[in-house]
Each structure stands twice: as structure tokens, then as C-alpha cells.
N, C-alpha and C positions, 0 to 999 in steps of 0.2 A: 491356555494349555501349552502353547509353543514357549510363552515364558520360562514355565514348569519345567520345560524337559531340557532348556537354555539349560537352566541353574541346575540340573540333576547334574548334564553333560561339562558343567563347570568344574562342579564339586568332584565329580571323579577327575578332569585333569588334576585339579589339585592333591587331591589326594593320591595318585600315581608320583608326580612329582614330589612329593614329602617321601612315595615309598624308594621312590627310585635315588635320593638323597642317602636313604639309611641304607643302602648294597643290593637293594632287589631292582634285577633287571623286568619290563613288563613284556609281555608276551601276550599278543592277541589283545582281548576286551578283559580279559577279566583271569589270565593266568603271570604267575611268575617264576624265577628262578633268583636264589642267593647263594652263594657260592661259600660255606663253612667254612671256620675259623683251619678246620681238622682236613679238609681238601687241600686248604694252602699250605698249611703245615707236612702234610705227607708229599705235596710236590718235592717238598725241600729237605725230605727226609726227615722229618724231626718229630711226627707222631704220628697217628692212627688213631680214627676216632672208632667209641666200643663196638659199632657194627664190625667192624675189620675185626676187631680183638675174640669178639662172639662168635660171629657168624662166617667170618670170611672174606666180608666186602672189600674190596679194595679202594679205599679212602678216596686219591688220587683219581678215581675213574668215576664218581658216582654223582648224578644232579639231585640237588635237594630242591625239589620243585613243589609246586599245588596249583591245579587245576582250578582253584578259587578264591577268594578272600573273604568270603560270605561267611560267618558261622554263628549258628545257635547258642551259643556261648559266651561267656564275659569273665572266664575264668581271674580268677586274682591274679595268679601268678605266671599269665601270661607275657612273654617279654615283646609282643606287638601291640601296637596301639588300637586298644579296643575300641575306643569311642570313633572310630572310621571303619566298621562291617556291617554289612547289611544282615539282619538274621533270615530272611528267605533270599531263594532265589530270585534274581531282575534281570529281564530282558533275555535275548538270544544266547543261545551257547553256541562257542567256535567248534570247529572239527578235530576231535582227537586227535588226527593224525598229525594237525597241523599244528595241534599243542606239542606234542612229543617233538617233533619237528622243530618246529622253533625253540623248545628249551632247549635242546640240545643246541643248538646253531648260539643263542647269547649264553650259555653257560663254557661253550668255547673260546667264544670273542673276551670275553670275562677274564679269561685266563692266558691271553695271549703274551699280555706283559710278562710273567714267568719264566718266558725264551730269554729273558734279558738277566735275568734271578741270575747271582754266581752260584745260589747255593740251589739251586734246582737240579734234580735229578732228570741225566739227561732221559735216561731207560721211562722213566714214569712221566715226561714230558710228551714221548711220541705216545703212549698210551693214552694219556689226556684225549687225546684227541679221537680216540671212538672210547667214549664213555658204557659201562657196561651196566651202571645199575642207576635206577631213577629211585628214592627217598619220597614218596611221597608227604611228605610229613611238614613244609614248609609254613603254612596259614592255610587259615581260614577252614573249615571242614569238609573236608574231601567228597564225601560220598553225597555233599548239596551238587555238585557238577553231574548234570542229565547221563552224560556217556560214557562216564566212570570205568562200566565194563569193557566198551567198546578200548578206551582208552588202556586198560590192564591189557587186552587183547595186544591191541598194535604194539607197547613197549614189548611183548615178551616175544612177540614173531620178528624184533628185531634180533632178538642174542642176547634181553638185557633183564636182567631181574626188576621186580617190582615191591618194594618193600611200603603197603599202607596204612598208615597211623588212622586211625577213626574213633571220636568221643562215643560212638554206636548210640546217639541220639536219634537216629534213625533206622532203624532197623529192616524195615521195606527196602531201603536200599539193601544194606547189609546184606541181605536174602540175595539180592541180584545178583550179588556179586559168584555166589554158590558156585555157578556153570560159569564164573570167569574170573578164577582165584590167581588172586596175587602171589607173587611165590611166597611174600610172608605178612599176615593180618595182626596189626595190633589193636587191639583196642584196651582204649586210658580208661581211667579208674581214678576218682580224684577224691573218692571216700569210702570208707568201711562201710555206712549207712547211708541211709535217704536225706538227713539232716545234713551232715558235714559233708556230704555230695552236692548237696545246693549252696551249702552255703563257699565252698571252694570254686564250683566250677560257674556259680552265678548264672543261669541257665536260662535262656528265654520262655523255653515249654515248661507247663507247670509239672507236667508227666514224664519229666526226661530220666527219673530211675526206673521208671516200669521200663521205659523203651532200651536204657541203659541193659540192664537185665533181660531182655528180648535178645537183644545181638550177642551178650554171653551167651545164650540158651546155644545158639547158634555156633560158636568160635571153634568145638572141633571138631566141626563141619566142614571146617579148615586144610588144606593138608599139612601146611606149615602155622602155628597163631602163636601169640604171646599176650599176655594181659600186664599192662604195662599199668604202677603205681608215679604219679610224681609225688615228690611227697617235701611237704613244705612243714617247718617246725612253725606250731603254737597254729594251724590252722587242718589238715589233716593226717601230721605223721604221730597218727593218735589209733589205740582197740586195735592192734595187732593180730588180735585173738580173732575179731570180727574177716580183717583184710584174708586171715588163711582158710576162715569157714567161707567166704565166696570163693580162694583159690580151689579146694577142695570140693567145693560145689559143681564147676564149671570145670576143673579138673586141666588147664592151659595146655599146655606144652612146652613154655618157657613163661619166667613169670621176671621182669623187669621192675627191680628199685631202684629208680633216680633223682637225684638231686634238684630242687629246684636252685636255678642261677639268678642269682639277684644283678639280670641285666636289663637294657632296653626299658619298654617304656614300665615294667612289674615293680622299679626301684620307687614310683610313684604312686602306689598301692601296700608293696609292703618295705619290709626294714629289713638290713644283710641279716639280722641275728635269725631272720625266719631262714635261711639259705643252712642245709645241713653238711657238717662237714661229712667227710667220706667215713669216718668210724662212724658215726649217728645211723649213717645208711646202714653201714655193715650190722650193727647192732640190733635196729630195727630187724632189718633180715633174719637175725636171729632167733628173735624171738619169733614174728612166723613160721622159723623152723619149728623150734618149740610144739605150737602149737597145731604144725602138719605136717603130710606124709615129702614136703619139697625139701630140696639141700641147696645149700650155696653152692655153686661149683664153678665160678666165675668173679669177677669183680678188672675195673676198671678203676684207682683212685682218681684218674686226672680228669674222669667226666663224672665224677659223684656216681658210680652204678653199682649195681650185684645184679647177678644173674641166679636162677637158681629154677632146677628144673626135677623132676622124678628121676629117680635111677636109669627108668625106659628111655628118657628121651636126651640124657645128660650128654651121647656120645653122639648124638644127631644134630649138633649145633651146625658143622659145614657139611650137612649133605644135603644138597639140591637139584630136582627134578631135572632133567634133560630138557634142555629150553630149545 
């Protein structure tokens, strides 16, 4: 037995060291932070990634973090190395506060070099330094981490929004969350149907669309949700028709078409030609117009997106609750 837990307690060094090699600082047992391509770039002035463009976030201010590495999933077009996650949860969970806490603390250290950048903006430099929105959306699957709630709780009594990505392969979580909402819940979508759902998102549970469709049931439950597509060509940016009879089902509030990036470890899996250019996006989107009551009202070319939302909700993209 003491062997046993040598060689578990091996393998996670190692594997921390492979993560902390490819930009992710480790935080605690089992949380991290990466610092985006589009954080660096808005220090220095030179872009904004779509949350800024959509919703308001301010690029420069915001940590892209996960409370986990754990996840149910083995998605294709994953750009983290899937063959290092646990699919359940193992061992103790740290204290929220002290996750938040520390992300923020190495997502500043992270960026310290920047003071030296000539082309760093000095105005979005002193801001760096109180960060105002946490990304959940880093790895692994968010709502496996036990105190998720607690966790949405502490980031928003700081000042700071909460933006959470979730495959909604668990749905008991998802519920939890009800009484301790994120200012904005996303939940992915990786197929029109039950077949091209499995076979994109490669799923550990055999029942991951019923649970999938459980936490829809849920989403505008929401005060803020979006139902996010990634969509990869020759695997699920396929039956249009299908993707707008669920949007129309579950009825979002914001419905997200993004491009899969043929980066990281996904180029080992698939080929650039599955990677959609930014017309293929818009196009598709299109046709889900076609075939629902949503409109485009947004798009971003430099990160492969469209936005598209009802007439009701089209002008609520930058309004957020009093935090």
C-alpha cells in the first residue's frame, strides 16, 4: 500500500512538472492558473479576447483558472493532454478561499515581467494588479471540485466576476450551483445528437447526454447562461437544423459558435483541415438562424466566434448584477 501511494504521489509530481513546462502555474493539490495568449496581448495593447468584445471583460484584468484537472471527458479536440486526468474525483480538496487566493497571487507573479515590456500599457499595468474576473474555464471539469459553490461565493464577495465553463455532465452539481450563481454559466455542447455527442466529446459515463440535457433543463435557471458550441469540421460542425431545435428547446440567452484551434496536444488527434475558418463559423451560424427564432449580433474573426442571441437578450450582453 505505501508503495502504491509512493508511485501515485510520483506520478502527480510528474505530471505537474510536464504542466508547469507548457505555461500553467500549480496552485495548491490539485488547482491552476494559465495566463492567455489575449491577457498578454491586451497588456500591450494589441487585442482583446471575445469576452471583452461580448460581454465587457476587461482582457488585461481577468485569471483563466480551474479548480481541477480531473474531467469525465476525453474530448477530441481538446488542446490539453488528456491521457494525464483522472475521471473522478481523488483525495482531499483545498479551501476555496485559498484557491482564489492563490490564483490570484501566481497569476500576478506571472506577469510581473511586463513592468519591463516597452510596449506594455502603463494604465492596464497598475490594473493587472487587482484582477477583477476569474475564467473559470481553464481544464479539467469544473463542477468535479466539492466547493465550487462556496468557491463562486468567495470570488464574487471579492469585486470579481465569475465566468463558468461546464460540459453539464453532472448535473447534481449544476443544481448546486442554483443558490450560488456565477455571474455567467456556460454550458458546451459538443453535438447535435446522442451519437456525434460521444463520439466528439469521448465521454467516460455511458449516460453523459441524458445528464448533458438534465443541466440544459436547468440553464435559465440561470440569471446570466450561454450554451456554448465548439465545433470542429468533419466531426461535429454537422445537422444545423438539429443544433437550433435544442437552442429553441432550452431557449439560452446567449448561444456561442467557436472555432476549434488546432493547438496543444488536439494536433495529435486531429488534422488543421478540421480547424474552421472564421466564414465556415459565420456560415454555420447562419444556417441555425435559418432554422431559429436567434440572430447573429456579434462575431469576433481573430478567435473563430459568432454570438447570437434573441432580440430580448441581444442588448444585455454588458449588463451585470451589482457585485
Amino acid at each position: 500500500m505505501q508503495l502504491t501511494v509512493l508511485n501515485e504521489k510520483s506520478q502527480q509530481e510528474l505530471k505537474n512538472e510536464r504542466r508547469t513546462s507548457e505555461g500553467y502555474r500549480i496552485v495548491g493539490r490539485h488547482s491552476a492558473i494559465k495566463v492567455c495568449a489575449y491577457c498578454k496581448k491586451a497588456l500591450k495593447g494589441q487585442d482583446v479576447c471575445y469576452k471583452n468584445t461580448f460581454y465587457g471583460i476587461e482582457s488585461w484584468r481577468c485569471v483563466q483558472m480551474s479548480p481541477t484537472f480531473y474531467c469525465n471527458h476525453r474530448c477530441q479536440f481538446c488542446w490539453r493532454d488528456i491521457d494525464y486526468t483522472w475521471p473522478v474525483w481523488r483525495g482531499e480538496a483545498d479551501d476555496p478561499k485559498e484557491i482564489v487566493e492563490g490564483c490570484i497571487k501566481a497569476h500576478i507573479e506571472y506577469l510581473q515581467g511586463f513592468k519591463g515590456n516597452e510596449k506594455a500599457v502603463a494604465e492596464r499595468l497598475a490594473q493587472m494588479e487587482k484582477p477583477l474576473h476569474f475564467a473559470i474555464s481553464l481544464t479539467g471539469e469544473p463542477t468535479m471540485y466539492p466547493y465550487l459553490p462556496e468557491m463562486i461565493d468567495y470570488i464574487k464577495s471579492r469585486g470579481m466576476t465569475a465566468f463558468l465553463v461546464t460540459n453539464g455532465s453532472l448535473p447534481e452539481n449544476v443544481e448546486k450551483l442554483l443558490d450560488h450563481q456565477p455571474t455567467q454559466l456556460y454550458i458546451s455542447v459538443y453535438g447535435p445528437n446522442e451519437e456525434v455527442h460521444r463520439k466528439a466529446a469521448n465521454p467516460i459515463q455511458k449516460d453523459t447526454w441524458e445528464r448533458l440535457n438534465k443541466s440544459l433543463a436547468m440553464l435559465r435557471k440561470f440569471k446570466r447562461n450561454v450554451m456554448r458550441l465548439t465545433l470542429v469540421k468533419g466531426l461535429n460542425m454537422v445537422h444545423p437544423e438539429q443544433y437550433a431545435e435544442m437552442i429553441e428547446k432550452y431557449k439560452p440567452m446567449f448561444v456561442e459558435l467557436k472555432s476549434y484551434m488546432y493547438v496543444g496536444h488536439s494536433q495529435l488527434r486531429l488534422e488543421i483541415h478540421n480547424m474552421p475558418f472564421h466564414r465556415d463559423i459565420m456560415d454555420f451560424a447562419g444556417e441555425i438562424e435559418k432554422h431559429s427564432s436567434y440572430k447573429i449580433i456579434d462575431e469576433k474573426a481573430e478567435s473563430r466566434v459568432a454570438l447570437m442571441a434573441k432580440e430580448e437578450f441581444g442588448g444585455r450582453r454588458m449588463e451585470f448584477e451589482k457585485l
